[in-house]
Structure formats: structure tokens, C-alpha cells
C-alpha positions as CSV (number, residue, x, y, z in Angstrom):
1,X,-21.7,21.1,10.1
2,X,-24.5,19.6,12.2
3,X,-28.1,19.1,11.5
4,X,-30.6,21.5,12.6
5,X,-31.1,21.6,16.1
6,X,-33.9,19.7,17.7
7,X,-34.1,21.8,20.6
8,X,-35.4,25.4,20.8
9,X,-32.7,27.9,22.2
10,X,-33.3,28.3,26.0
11,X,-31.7,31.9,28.2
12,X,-31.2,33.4,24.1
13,X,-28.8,30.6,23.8
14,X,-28.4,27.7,21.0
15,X,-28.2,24.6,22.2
16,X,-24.9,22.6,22.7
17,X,-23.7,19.7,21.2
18,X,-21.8,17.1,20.3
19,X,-20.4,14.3,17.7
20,X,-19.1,10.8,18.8
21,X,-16.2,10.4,16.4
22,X,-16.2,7.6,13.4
23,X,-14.4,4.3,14.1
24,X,-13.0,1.8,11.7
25,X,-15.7,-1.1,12.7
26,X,-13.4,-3.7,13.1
27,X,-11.8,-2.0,16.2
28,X,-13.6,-1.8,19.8
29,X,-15.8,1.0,20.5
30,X,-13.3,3.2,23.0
31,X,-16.9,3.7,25.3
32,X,-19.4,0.7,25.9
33,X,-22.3,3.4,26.6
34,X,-23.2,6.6,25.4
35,X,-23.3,7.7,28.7
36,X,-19.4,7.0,29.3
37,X,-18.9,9.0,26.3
38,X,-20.3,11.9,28.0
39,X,-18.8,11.8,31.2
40,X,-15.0,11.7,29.2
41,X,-16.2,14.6,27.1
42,X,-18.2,16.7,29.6
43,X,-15.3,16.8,32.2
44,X,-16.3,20.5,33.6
45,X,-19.4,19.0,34.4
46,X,-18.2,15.4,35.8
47,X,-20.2,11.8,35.8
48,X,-22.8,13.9,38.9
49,X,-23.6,16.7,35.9
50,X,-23.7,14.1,33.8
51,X,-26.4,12.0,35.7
52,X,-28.4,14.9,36.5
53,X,-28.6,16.2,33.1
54,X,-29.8,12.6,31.9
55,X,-32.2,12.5,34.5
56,X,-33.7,15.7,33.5
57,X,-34.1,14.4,29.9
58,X,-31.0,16.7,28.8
59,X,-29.7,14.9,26.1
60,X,-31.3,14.5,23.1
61,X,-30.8,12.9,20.0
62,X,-31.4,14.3,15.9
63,X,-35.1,13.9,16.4
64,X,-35.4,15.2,19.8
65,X,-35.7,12.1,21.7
66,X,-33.9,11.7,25.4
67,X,-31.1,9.6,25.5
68,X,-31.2,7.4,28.5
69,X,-27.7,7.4,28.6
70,X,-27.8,3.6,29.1
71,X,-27.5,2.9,25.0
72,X,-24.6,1.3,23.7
73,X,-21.8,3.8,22.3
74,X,-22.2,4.2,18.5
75,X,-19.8,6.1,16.2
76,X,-21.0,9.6,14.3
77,X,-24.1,10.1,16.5
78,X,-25.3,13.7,17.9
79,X,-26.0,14.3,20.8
80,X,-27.8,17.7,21.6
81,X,-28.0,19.5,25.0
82,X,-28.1,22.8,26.8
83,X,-25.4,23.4,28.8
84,X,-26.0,24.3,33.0
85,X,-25.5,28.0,33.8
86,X,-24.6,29.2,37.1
87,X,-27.1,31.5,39.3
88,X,-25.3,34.9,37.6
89,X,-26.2,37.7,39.8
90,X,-28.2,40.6,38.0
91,X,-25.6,43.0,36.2
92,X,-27.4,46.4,37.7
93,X,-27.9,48.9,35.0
94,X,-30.0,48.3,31.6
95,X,-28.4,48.2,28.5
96,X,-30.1,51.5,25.9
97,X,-31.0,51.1,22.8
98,X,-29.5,54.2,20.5
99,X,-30.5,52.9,17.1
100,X,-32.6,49.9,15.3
101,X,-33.5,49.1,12.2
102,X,-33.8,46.2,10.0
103,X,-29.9,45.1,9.6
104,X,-28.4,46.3,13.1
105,X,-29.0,47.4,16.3
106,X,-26.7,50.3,18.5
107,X,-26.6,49.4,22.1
108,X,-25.2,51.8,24.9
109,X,-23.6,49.3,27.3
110,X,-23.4,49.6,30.9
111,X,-20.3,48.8,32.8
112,X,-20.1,45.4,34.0
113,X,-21.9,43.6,31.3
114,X,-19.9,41.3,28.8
115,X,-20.4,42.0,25.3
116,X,-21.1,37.4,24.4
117,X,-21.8,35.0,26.8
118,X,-18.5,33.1,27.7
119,X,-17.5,32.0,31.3
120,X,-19.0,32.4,33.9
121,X,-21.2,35.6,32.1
122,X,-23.5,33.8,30.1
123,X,-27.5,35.3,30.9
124,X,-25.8,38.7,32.3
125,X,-24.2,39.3,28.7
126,X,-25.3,42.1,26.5
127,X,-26.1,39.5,23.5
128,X,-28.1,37.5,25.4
129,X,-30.4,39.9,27.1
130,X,-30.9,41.9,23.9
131,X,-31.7,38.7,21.9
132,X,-34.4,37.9,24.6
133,X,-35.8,41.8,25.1
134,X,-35.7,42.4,21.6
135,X,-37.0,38.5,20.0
136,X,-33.7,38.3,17.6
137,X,-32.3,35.1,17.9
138,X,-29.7,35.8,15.4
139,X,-28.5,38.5,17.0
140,X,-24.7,38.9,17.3
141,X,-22.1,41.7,17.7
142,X,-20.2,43.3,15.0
143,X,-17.1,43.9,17.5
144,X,-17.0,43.4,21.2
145,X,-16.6,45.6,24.3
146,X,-14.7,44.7,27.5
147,X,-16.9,43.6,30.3
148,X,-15.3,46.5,32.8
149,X,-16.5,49.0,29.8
150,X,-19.7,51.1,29.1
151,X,-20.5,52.8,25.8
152,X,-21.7,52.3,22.3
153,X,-21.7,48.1,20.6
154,X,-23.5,47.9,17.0
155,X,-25.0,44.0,16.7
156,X,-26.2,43.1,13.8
157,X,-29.7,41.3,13.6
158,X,-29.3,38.6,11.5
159,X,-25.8,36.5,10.7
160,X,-26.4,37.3,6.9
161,X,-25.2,41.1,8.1
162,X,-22.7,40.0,10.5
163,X,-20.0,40.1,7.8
164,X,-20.2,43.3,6.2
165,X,-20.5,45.2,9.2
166,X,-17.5,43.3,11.1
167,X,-15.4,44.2,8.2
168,X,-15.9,48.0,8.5
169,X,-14.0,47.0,12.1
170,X,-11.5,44.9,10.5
171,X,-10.6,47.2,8.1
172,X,-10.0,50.1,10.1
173,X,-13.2,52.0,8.6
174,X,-15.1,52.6,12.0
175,X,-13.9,56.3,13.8
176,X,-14.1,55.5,17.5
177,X,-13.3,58.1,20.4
178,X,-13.5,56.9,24.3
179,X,-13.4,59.3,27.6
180,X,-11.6,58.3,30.3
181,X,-11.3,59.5,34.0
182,X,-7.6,59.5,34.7
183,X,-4.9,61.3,37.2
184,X,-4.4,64.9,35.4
185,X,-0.8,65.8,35.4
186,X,0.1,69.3,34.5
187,X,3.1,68.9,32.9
188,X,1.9,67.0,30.4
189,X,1.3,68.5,26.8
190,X,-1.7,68.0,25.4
191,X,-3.2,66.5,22.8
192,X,-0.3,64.1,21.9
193,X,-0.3,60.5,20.2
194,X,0.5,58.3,22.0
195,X,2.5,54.9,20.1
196,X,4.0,51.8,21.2
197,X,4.1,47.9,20.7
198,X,1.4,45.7,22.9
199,X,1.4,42.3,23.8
200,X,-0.8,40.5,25.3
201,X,0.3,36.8,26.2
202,X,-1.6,34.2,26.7
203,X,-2.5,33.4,30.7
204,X,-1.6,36.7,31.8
205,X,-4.4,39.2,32.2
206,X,-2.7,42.3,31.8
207,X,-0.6,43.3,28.4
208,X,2.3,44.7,28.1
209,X,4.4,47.6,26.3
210,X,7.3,46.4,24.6
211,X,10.2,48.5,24.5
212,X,11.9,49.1,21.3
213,X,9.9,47.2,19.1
214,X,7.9,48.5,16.4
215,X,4.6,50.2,16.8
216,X,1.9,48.4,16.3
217,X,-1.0,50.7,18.8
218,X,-2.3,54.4,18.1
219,X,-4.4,56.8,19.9
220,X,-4.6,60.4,20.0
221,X,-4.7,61.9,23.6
222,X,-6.6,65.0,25.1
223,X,-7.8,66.8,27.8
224,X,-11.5,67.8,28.0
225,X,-11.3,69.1,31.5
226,X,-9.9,68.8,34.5
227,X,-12.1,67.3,37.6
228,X,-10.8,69.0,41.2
229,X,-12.0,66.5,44.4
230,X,-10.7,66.1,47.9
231,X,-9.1,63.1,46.2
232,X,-6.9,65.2,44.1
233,X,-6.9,66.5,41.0
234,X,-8.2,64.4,38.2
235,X,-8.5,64.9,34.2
236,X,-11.3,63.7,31.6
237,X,-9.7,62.6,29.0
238,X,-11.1,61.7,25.3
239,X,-8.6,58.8,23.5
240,X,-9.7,58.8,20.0
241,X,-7.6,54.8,19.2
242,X,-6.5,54.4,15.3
243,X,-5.5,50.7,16.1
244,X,-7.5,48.2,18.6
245,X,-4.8,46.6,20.6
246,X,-6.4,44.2,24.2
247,X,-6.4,47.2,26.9
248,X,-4.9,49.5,24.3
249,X,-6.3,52.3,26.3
250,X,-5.9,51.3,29.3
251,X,-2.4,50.3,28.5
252,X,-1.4,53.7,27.2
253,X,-2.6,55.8,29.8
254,X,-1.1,52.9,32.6
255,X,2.1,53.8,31.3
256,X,2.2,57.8,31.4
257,X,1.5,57.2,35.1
258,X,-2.3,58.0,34.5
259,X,-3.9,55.1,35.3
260,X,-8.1,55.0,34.4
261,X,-9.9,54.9,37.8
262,X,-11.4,52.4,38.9
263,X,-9.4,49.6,36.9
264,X,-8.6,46.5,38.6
265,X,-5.7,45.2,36.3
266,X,-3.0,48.5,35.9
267,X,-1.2,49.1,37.4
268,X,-1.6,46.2,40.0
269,X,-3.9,43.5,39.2
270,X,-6.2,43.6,42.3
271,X,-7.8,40.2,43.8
272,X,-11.5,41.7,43.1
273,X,-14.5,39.1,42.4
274,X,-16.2,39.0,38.9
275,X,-19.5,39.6,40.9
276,X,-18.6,42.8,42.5
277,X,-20.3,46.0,40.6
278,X,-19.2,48.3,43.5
279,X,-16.3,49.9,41.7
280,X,-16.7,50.8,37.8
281,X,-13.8,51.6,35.6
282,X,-14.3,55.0,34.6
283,X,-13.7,54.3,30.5
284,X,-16.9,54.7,28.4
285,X,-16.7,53.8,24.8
286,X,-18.5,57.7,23.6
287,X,-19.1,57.2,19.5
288,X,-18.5,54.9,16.7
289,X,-18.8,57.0,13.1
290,X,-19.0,54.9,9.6
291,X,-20.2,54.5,6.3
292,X,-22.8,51.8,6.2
293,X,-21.9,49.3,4.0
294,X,-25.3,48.5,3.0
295,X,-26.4,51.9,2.4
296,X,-23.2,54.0,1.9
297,X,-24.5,56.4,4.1
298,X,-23.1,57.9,7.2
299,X,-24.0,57.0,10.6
300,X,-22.6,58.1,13.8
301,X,-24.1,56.6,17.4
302,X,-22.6,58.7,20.5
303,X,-23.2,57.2,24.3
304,X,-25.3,58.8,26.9
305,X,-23.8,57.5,29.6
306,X,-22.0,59.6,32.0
307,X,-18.4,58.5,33.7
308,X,-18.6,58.8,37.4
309,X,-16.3,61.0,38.7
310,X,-13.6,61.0,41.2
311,X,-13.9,59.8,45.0
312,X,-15.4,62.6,47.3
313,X,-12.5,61.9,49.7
314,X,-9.0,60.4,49.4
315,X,-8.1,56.6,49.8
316,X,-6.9,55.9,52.7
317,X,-3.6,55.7,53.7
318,X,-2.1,52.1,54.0
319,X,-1.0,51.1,57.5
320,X,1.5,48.3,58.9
């Protein structure tokens, strides 16, 4: 493990770092300067991110002091730094707060919004801005939310609590249920449960239903009420999921030939860019229901968000 960080966290974010590995001192140091270590290490960023950061005084060492970048390369030395963000445009609803208290926080998440910061969503994540609107520095999810979906995340508040409330999730002790705006076909019987096996490989961005292998996804299916629109005729659904397979729901639905509106990966993975918050999938993560672990009482967080519903006129038809 590292030492404490000598640099405050910066955007709600920790700051970076990293260790130049041990050496046997009788062999040649594989970098003359610190510097060259960085630029081999920092690739993303190349010897021009490099150079910038040093000239900004973005390195530091354990007691806070810039590196020039000039010193010769030693072996098991830390070097601290925050790492550059990209100009993220503004994700354009506010995340809610349902519920706080001394141990966790209940978000309602709009869509759009990652759950962490990874990629290229780092300040527009919901961890992020809550750690900064809320002063919780600690802050950290219990479980995580797709970007493309809205609804109900519990965060715990400090990492002392992050285990015995991601446990609840890992044991299968939280009761979700999700509403979905989907196709409504009439000669489908509902509710139903819907089962299969899921798979989602690595490098491909949509999973997959694999026939004839054993079930390994759950949800219980049914129709809240059906949504009539130039566009057709479309169905609120409410999925109630008793496993938590990548795009379970979306999956599920995709493959009865209802899939969610709005989704940009079933059935055809559409070329859309992450910065585009013109089309939301219409899923919305409604309520989580649990015993608190702490407390051993029960707590139950429903959303109020509302799905948009469908078009007000039908897609055009595709022409040659």
C-alpha cells in the first residue's frame, strides 16, 4: 500500500500515483531520469502530457515536493499526481437525494450519468458530484447503475460501510424492480419469468443469450399499462430481476422482440456519441427494498423519476 497522499483530492477525486519498481543494485537502472520513467509509464498521456504536467508542478514526491523531472531514476520512489481530465460536457439533469443519514446515502440517478468515474466520465459521474455537493470524500457506491440508466443507487459514506452494505447485493438480499418502456405485443401472456444464460465477452458491448445452456439470469415480467401514440402501441413494463446479469434487462426483453426504447446497443448497436443526451433509454431503476445490516431494519427507497414515453410520431421510413 502507499503512504498517505501528499496531495489533497482535486474534481472529488484522490490523486494518482505511482511506484518505480525495486532493482537489484548491481544492474543498470532501465531509465536514466525520472522523467523517462514517466513518459514509458504514462503512455495515454505521451512525453507532451508528460512535459506539461511537470511544468505545472504535477508531480510530486512523499512530502509534496515537485519533481523536476530532470532527477536521476531511483528504484521504489512515489511519485504522486492528478491525472488530466477532458472538458466533459454537463450531464443535464441533477441527481435527488431520497435518503441520508450517517452510514449511506440513496440517490435517484438521472439518465446519462455514470455511476464512478472511469473513461472518459470522470467529473460528470454520480460519485463524483455527490462527494463534492454533499463534502464526503469517502463516498462510494454499494453497487453500480449503467450510465444509459436512471433510478435509485445507495453509496455508502464512509469505506468502513462499503462492505456490509455491498454484501446485501452480493448475496442476493436487495429486492429490486425496474420499469421499462418497451413495444407491447398482445399476444404475449403476462406476467411471465423470463430465464436464460448471458454472456457478456470481453470487447463486445452487447451480451448475448446462450442457447441451451444452463440458466444463470431471472426476472419476473409484467405489464403495468399499455401507452397508445402515433408511433404505435407501446407497453410499461415493471421487470422485477432475481439475478444481476450485464444488460440483463435489456437483454431479456431484446430477445422477446420488445426492445427498451431508446437503447442504443439492442438490437443494433447504433454509432451514437457518449456526449449525446438527446435520446434516453427509457429503463429506470424504480426501488431497492432491504434489511439494513447495521440496523436490521427495513428500508425501501422508490425513484421519482418518470420514463418518458413514446415518440409523438412514427420514425421515419428508411429510403434508398
Amino acid at each position: 500500500m502507499p503512504p498517505r497522499s501528499p496531495l489533497p483530492p482535486r474534481h472529488g477525486l484522490a490523486a494518482a500515483w505511482l511506484r518505480t519498481p525495486d532493482r537489484d543494485p548491481t544492474q543498470t537502472p532501465p531509465w536514466a531520469t525520472i522523467r523517462d520513467f514517466l513518459v514509458a509509464r504514462l503512455t495515454p498521456i505521451g512525453a507532451e502530457g508528460v512535459d506539461r504536467q511537470f511544468a505545472a508542478a504535477g508531480f510530486v514526491d512523499e512530502a509534496g515536493q515537485p519533481w523536476r523531472g530532470d532527477e536521476p531514476y531511483r528504484p521504489n520512489t512515489f511519485i504522486w499526481f492528478h491525472r488530466e481530465l477532458r472538458e466533459e460536457p454537463v450531464v443535464p439533469s441533477t441527481e435527488d437525494i431520497l435518503y441520508r443519514d450517517d452510514r449511506i446515502v440513496v440517490a435517484d440517478k438521472p439518465h446519462f450519468l455514470s455511476t464512478i468515474p472511469r473513461g472518459r466520465h470522470v467529473v460528470q459521474s454520480l460519485v463524483v458530484r455527490l462527494r463534492n455537493r454533499l463534502d464526503l470524500p469517502e463516498l462510494g457506491p454499494a453497487h453500480r447503475l449503467d450510465r444509459l440508466t436512471a433510478g435509485v443507487v445507495l453509496l455508502t459514506t464512509e469505506k468502513r460501510w462499503r462492505g456490509a452494505y455491498q454484501g446485501l447485493f452480493e448475496r442476493r438480499e436487495v429486492a429490486k424492480t425496474y420499469r421499462a418502456i418497451a413495444p407491447f405485443d398482445p399476444g404475449l401472456t403476462l406476467p411471465r419469468r423470463l430465464r436464460g444464460h448471458i454472456v457478456k465477452r470481453r470487447g463486445s458491448l452487447q451480451a448475448e443469450l446462450i442457447a441451451g445452456a444452463p440458466d444463470n439470469a431471472s426476472t419476473t415480467l409484467e405489464l403495468v399499462r399499455v401507452l397508445d401514440s402515433p408511433a404505435g402501441r407501446w407497453a410499461d413494463y415493471r421487470l422485477t430481476p432475481e439475478t444481476g446479469r450485464t444488460h440483463q434487462l435489456r437483454v431479456q426483453l431484446n430477445a422477446l422482440g420488445l426492445p427498451i426504447l431508446g437503447d442504443p446497443l439492442y438490437p443494433d448497436v447504433l454509432d451514437v456519441d457518449v456526449d449525446d443526451f438527446s435520446t434516453p433509454l427509457r429503463l429506470l431503476a424504480e426501488s431497492l427494498s432491504f434489511i439494513d445490516p447495521i440496523e436490521g431494519t427495513a428500508r425501501r427507497f422508490v425513484s421519482h423519476r418518470e420514463l418518458d414515453g413514446p415518440p409523438a410520431s412514427p420514425r421515419p421510413e428508411a429510403t434508398d
